[in-house]
MARBA-221119 format. One record per atom (N, C-alpha, C): residue in one letter; atom name; x, y, z. Coordinates in nm, 2 decimals, always signed. Example, Ala and Ser with C-alpha at 12.3 -4.5 7.8 and 13.67 -1.06 7.14 Angstrom:
BEGIN
(r 'A','N',(+1.32,-0.57,+0.78));
(r 'A','CA',(+1.23,-0.45,+0.78));
(r 'A','C',(+1.32,-0.33,+0.78));
(r 'S','N',(+1.28,-0.22,+0.71));
(r 'S','CA',(+1.37,-0.11,+0.71));
(r 'S','C',(+1.29,+0.00,+0.79));
//
This chain:
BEGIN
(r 'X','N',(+0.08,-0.12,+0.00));
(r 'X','CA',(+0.00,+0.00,+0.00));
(r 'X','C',(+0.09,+0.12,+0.00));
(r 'X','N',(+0.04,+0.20,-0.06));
(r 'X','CA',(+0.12,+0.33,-0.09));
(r 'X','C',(+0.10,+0.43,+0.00));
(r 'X','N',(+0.19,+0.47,+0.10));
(r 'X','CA',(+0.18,+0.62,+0.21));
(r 'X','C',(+0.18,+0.73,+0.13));
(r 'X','N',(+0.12,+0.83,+0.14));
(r 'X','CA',(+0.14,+0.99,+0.13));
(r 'X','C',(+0.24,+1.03,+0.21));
(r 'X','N',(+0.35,+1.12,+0.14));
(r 'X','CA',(+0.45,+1.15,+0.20));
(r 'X','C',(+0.40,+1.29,+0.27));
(r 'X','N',(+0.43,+1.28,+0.40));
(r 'X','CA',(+0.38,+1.42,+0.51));
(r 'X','C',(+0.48,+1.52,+0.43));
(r 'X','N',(+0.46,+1.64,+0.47));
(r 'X','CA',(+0.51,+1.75,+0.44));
(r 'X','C',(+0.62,+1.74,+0.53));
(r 'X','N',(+0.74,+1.80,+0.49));
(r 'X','CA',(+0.85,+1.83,+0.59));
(r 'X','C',(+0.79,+1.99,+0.70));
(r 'X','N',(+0.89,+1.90,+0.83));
(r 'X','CA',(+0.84,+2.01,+0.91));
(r 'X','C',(+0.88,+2.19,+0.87));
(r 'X','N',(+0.93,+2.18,+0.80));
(r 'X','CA',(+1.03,+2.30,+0.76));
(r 'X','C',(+0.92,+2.38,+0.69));
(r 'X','N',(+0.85,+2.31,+0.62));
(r 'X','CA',(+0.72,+2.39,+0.53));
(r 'X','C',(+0.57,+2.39,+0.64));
(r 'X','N',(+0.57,+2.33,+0.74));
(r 'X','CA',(+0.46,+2.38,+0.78));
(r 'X','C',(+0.49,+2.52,+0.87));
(r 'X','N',(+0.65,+2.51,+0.98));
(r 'X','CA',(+0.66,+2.61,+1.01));
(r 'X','C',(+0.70,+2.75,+0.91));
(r 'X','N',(+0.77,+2.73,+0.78));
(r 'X','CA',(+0.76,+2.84,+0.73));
(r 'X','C',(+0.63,+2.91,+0.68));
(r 'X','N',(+0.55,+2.80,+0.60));
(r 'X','CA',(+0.39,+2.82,+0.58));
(r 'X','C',(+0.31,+2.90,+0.73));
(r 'X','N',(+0.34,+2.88,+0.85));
(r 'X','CA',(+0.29,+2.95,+0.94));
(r 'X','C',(+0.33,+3.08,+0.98));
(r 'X','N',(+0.47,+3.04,+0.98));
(r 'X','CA',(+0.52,+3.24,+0.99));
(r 'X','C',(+0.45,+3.28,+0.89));
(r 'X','N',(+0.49,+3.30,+0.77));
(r 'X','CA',(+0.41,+3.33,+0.64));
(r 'X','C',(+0.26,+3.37,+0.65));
(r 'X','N',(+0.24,+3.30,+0.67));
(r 'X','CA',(+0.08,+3.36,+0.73));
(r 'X','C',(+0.07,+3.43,+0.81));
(r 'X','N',(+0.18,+3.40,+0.92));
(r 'X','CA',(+0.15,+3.54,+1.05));
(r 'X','C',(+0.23,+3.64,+0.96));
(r 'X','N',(+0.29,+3.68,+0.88));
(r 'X','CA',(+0.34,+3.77,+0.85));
(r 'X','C',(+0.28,+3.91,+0.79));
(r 'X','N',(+0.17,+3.82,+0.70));
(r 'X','CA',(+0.13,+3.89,+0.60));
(r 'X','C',(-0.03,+3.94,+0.65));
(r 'X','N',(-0.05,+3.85,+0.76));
(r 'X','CA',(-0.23,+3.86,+0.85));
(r 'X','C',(-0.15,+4.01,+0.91));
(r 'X','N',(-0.03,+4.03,+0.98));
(r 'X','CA',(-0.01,+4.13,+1.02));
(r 'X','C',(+0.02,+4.26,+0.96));
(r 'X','N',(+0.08,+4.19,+0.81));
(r 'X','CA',(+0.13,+4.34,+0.72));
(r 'X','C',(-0.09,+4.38,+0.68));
(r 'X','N',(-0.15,+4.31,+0.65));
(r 'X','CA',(-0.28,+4.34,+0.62));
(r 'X','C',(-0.35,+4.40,+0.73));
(r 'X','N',(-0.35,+4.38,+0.85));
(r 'X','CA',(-0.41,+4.42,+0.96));
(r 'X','C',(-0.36,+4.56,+0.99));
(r 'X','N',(-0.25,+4.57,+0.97));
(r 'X','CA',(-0.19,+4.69,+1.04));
(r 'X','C',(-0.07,+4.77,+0.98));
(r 'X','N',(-0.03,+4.74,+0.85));
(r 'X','CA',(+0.08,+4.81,+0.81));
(r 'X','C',(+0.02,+4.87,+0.66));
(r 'X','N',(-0.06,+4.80,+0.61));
(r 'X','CA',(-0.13,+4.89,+0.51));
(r 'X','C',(-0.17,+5.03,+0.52));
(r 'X','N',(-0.17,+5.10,+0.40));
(r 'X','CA',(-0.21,+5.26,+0.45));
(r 'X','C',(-0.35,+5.26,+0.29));
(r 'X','N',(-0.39,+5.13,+0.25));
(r 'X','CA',(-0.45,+5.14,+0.10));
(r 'X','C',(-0.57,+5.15,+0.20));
(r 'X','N',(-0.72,+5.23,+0.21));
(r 'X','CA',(-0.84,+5.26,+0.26));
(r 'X','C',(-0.90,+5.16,+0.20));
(r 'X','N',(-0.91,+5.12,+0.08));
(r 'X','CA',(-0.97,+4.97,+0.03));
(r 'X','C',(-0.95,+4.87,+0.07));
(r 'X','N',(-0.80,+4.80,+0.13));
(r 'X','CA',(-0.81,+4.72,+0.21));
(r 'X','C',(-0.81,+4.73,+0.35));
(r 'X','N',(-0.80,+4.83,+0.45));
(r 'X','CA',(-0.80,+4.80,+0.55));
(r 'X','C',(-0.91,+4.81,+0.67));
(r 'X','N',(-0.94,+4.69,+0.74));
(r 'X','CA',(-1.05,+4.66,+0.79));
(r 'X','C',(-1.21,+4.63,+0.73));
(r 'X','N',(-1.10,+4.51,+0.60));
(r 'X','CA',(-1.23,+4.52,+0.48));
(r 'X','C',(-1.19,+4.41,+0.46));
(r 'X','N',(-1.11,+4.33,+0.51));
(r 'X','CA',(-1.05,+4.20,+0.46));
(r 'X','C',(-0.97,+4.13,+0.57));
(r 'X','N',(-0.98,+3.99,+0.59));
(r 'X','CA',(-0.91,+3.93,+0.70));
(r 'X','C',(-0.84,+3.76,+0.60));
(r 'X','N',(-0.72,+3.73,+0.65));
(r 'X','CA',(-0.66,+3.61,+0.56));
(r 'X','C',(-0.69,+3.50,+0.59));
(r 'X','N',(-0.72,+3.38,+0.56));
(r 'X','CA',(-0.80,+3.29,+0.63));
(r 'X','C',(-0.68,+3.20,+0.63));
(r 'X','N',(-0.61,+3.21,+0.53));
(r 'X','CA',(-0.53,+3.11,+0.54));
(r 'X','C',(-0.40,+3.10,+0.39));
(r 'X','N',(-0.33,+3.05,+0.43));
(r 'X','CA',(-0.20,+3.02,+0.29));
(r 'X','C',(-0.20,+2.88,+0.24));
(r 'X','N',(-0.17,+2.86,+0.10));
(r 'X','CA',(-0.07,+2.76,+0.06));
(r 'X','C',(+0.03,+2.78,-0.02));
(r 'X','N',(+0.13,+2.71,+0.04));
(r 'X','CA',(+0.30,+2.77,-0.03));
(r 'X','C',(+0.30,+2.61,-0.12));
(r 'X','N',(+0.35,+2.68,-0.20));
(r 'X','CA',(+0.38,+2.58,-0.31));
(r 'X','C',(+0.50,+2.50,-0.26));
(r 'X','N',(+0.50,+2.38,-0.32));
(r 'X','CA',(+0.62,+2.28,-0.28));
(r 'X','C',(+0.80,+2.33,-0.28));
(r 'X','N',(+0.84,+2.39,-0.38));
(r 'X','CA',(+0.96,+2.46,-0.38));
(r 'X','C',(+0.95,+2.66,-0.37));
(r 'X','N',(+0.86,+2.69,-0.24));
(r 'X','CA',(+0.83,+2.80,-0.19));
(r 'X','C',(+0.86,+2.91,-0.28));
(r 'X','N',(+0.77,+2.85,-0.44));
(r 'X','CA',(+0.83,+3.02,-0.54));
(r 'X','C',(+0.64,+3.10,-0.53));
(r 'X','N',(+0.56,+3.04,-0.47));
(r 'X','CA',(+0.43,+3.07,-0.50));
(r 'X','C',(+0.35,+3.05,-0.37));
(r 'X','N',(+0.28,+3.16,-0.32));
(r 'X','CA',(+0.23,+3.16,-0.20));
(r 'X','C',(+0.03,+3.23,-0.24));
(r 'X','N',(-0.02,+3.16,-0.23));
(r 'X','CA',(-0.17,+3.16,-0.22));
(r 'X','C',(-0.21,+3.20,-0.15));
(r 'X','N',(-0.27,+3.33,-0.11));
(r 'X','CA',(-0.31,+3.39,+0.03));
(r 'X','C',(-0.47,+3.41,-0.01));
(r 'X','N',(-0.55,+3.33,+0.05));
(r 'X','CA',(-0.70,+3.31,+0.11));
(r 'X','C',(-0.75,+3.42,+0.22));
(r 'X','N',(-0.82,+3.53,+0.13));
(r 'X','CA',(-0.92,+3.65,+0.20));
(r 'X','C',(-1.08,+3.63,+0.24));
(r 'X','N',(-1.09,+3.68,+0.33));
(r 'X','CA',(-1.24,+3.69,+0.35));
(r 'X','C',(-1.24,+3.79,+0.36));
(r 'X','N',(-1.32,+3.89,+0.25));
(r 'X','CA',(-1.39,+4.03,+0.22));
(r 'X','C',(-1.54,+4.07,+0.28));
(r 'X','N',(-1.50,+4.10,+0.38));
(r 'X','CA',(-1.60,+4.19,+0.47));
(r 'X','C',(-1.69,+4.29,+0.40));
(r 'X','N',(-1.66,+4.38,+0.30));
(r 'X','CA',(-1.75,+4.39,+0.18));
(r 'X','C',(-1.81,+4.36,+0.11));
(r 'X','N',(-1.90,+4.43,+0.06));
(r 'X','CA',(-1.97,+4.42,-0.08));
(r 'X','C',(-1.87,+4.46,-0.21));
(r 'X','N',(-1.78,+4.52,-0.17));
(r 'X','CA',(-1.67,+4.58,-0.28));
(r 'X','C',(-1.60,+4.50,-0.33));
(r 'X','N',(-1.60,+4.35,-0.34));
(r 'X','CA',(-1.54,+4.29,-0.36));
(r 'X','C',(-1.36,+4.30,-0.42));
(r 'X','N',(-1.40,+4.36,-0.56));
(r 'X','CA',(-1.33,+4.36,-0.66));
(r 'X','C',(-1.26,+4.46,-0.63));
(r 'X','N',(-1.26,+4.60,-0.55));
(r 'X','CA',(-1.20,+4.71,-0.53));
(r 'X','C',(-1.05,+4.65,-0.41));
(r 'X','N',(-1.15,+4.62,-0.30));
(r 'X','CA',(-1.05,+4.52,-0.21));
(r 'X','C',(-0.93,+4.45,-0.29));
(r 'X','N',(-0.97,+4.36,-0.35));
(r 'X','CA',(-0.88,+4.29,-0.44));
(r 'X','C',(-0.80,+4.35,-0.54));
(r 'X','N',(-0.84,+4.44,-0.57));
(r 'X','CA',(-0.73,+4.59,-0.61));
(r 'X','C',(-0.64,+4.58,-0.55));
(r 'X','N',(-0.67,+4.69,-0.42));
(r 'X','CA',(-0.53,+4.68,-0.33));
(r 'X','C',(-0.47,+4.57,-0.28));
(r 'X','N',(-0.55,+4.48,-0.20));
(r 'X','CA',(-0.43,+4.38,-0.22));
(r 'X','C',(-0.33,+4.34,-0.34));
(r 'X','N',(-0.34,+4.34,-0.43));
(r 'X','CA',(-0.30,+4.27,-0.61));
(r 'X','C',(-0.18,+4.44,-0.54));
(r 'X','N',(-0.24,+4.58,-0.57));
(r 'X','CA',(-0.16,+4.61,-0.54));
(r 'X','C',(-0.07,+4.66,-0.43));
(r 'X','N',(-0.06,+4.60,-0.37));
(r 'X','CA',(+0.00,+4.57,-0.23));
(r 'X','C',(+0.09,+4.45,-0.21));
(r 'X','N',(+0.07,+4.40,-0.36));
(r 'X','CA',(+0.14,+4.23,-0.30));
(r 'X','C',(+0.29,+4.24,-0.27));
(r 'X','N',(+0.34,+4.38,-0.36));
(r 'X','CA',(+0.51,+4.41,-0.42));
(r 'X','C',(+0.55,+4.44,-0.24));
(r 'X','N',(+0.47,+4.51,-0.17));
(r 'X','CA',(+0.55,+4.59,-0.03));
(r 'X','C',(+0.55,+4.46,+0.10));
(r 'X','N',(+0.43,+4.38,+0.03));
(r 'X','CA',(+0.36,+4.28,+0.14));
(r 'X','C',(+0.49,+4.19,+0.10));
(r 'X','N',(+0.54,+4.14,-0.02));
(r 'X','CA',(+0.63,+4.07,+0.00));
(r 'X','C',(+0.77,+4.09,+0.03));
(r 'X','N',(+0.80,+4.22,-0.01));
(r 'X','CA',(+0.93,+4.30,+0.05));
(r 'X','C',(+0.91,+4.30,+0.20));
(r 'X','N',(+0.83,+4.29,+0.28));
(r 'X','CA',(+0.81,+4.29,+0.41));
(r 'X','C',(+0.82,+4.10,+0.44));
(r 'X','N',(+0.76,+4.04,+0.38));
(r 'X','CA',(+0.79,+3.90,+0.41));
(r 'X','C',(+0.95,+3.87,+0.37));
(r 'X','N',(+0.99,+3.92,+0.30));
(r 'X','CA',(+1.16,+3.89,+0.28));
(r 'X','C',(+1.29,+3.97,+0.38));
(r 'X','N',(+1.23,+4.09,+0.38));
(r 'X','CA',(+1.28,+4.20,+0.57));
(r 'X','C',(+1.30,+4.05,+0.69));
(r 'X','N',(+1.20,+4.03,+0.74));
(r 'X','CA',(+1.17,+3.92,+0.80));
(r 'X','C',(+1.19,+3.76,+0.82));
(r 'X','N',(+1.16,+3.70,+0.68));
(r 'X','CA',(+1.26,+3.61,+0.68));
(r 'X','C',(+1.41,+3.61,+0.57));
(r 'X','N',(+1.47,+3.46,+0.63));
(r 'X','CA',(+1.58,+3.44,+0.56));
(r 'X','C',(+1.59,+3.36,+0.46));
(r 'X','N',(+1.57,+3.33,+0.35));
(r 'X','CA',(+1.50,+3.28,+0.25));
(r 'X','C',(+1.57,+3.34,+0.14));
(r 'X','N',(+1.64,+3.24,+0.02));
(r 'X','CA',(+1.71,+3.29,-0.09));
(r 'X','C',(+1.61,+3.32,-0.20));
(r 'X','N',(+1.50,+3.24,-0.19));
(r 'X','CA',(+1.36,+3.28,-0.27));
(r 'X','C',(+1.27,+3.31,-0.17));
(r 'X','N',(+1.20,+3.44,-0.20));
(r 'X','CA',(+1.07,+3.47,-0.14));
(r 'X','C',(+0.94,+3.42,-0.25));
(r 'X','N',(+0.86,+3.41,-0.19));
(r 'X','CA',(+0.75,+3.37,-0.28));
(r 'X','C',(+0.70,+3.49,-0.33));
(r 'X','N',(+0.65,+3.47,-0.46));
(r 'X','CA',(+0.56,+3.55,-0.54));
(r 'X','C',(+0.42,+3.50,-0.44));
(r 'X','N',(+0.32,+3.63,-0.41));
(r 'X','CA',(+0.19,+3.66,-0.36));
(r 'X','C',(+0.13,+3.68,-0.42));
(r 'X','N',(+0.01,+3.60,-0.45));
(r 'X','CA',(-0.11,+3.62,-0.53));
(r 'X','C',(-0.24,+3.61,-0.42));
(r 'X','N',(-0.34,+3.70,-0.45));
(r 'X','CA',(-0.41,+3.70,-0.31));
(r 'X','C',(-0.56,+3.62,-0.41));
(r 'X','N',(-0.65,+3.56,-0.28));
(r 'X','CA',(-0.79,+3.48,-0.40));
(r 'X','C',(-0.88,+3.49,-0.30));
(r 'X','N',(-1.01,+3.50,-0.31));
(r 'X','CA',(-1.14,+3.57,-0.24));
(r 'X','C',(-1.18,+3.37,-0.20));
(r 'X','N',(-1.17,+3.34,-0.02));
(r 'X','CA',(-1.21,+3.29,+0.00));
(r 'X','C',(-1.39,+3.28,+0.07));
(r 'X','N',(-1.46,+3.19,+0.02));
(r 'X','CA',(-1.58,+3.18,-0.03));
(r 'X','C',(-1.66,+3.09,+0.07));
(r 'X','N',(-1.57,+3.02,+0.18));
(r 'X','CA',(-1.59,+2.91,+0.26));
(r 'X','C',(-1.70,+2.95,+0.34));
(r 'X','N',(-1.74,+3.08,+0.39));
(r 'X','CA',(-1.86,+3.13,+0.49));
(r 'X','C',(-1.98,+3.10,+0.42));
(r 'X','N',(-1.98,+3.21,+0.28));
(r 'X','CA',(-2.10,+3.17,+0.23));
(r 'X','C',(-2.12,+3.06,+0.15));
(r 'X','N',(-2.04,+2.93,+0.14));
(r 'X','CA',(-2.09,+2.81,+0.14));
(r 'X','C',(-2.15,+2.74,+0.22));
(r 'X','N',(-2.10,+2.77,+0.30));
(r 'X','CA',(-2.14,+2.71,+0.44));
(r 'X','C',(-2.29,+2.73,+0.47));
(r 'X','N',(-2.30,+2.93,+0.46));
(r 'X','CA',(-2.45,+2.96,+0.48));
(r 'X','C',(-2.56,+2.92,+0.41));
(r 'X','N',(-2.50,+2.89,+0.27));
(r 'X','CA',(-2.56,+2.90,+0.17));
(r 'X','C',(-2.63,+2.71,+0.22));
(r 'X','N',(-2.53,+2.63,+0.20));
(r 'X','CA',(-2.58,+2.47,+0.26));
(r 'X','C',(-2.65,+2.49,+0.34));
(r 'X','N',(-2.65,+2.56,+0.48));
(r 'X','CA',(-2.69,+2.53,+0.61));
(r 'X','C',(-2.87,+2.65,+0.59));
(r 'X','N',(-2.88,+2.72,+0.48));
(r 'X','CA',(-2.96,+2.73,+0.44));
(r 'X','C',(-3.08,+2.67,+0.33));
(r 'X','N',(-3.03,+2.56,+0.26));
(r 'X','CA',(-3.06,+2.46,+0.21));
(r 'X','C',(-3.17,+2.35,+0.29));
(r 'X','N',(-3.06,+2.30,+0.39));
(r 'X','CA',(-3.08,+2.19,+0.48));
(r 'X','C',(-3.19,+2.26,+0.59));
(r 'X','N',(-3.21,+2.35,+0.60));
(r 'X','CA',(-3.30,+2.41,+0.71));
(r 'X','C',(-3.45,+2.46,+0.63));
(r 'X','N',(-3.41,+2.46,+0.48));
(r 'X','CA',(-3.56,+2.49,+0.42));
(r 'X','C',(-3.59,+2.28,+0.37));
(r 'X','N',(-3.54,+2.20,+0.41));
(r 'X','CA',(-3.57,+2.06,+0.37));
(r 'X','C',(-3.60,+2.01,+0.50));
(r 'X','N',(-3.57,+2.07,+0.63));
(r 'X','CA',(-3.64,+2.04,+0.75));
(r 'X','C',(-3.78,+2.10,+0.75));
//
């Protein structure tokens, strides 16, 4: 039978700073009025040889698309700040993506409560 090979520990702790890095550059070092306090990170995935980092939003807005402006442009300072911080001969390229997982959730759990 064939195992799934676990992640090395090295990637889940870099994957976690990473995430605290950039939940903190978004929370508090931004100065763009489109994104701040209009968006929270839910979560990362770093790509296997850490050139590509996927950062998961939940947009507190109706503005969707405006939000996702500033982040997109914001990714250039957000990653210059992730590289300040760590020690890393490649920093990852940041691409930010509107996660969707609440209103799925509401959306089922509204479903299931009109079949009750």
């Amino acid at each position: 039978m064939k195992t799934k090979r676990q992640k090395p520990y090295k990637y889940d702790r870099l994957s976690s700073e990473i995430e605290r890095i950039i939940t903190e550059v978004v929370l508090y070092e931004l100065n763009d009025k489109r994104v701040v306090g209009n968006c929270n990170v839910t979560g990362i995935v770093l790509s296997k040889d850490y050139s590509h980092c996927k950062v998961y939003v939940e947009i507190l807005t109706e503005d969707k698309k405006d939000v996702m402006d500033g982040l997109k442009n914001s990714s250039g300072f957000i990653r210059h700040i992730v590289a300040d911080q760590l020690d890393l001969r490649k920093i990852p390229e940041i691409a930010f993506y509107i996660d969707n997982t609440r209103e799925k959730m509401e959306r089922i759990n509204e479903l299931l409560s009109t079949i009750n």
